[in-house]
C-alpha positions in Angstrom: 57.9 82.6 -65.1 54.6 82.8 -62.7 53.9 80.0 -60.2 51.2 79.1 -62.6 53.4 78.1 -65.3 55.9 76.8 -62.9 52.9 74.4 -61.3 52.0 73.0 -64.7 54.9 72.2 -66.1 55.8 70.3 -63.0 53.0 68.5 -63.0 53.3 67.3 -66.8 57.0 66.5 -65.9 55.7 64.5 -62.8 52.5 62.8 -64.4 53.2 62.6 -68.2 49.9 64.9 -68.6 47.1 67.5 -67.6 43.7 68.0 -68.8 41.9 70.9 -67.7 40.1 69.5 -64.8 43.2 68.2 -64.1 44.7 72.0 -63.7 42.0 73.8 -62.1 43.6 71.8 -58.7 46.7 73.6 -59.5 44.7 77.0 -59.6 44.9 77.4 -63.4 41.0 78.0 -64.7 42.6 78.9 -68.5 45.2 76.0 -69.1 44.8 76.6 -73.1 45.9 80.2 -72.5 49.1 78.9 -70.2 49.9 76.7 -72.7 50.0 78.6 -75.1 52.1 81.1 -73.5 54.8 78.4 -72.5 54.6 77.6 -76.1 55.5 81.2 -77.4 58.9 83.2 -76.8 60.5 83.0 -74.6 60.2 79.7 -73.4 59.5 77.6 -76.2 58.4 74.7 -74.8 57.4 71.4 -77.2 54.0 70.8 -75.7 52.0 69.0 -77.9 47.9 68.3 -77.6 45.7 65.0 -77.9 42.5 65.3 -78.2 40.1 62.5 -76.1 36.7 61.5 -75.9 35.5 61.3 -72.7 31.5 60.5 -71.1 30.0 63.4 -69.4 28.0 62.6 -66.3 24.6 62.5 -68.3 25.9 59.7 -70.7 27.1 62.0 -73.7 30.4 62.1 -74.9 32.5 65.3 -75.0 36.1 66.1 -76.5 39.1 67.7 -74.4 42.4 68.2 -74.7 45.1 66.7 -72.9 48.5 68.4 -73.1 52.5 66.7 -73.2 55.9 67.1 -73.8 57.0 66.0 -77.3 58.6 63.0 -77.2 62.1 62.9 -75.8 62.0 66.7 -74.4 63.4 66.7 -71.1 62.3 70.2 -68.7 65.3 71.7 -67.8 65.5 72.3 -64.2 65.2 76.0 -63.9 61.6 76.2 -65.1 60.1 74.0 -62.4 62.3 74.3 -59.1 
């Protein structure tokens, strides 16, 4: 597993949640893609996605997603140390 991966599933274990913005401090510029690679074999981690409304700058609104374990899933050790 890539410090990439490694970084973002620490920081879901540690915070609950990440958002895009949210990753690109951790480096990651195409969370959807890491994601769904953690998802796939051989990992297979139960990440699940919300999706938000949120107010842009200008006043519009705008969806993202926010990515989370599935309820009860607990990391095991080896994919974030």
């Amino acid at each position: 597993m890539n410090g990439q991966k490694k970084r973002i599933l620490k920081y879901i274990k540690e915070h609950g949640s990440i958002t895009q913005k949210e990753a690109v401090y951790l480096g990651c510029w195409r969370l959807g893609a890491r994601i769904y690679d953690l998802k796939a074999e051989p990992y297979n981690i139960p990440i699940i996605t919300t999706l938000e409304t949120v107010q842009s700058t200008d006043g519009s609104t705008a969806r993202i997603a926010r990515y989370m374990f599935q309820k009860g899933y607990k990391l095991p050790e080896k994919y974030y140390k």
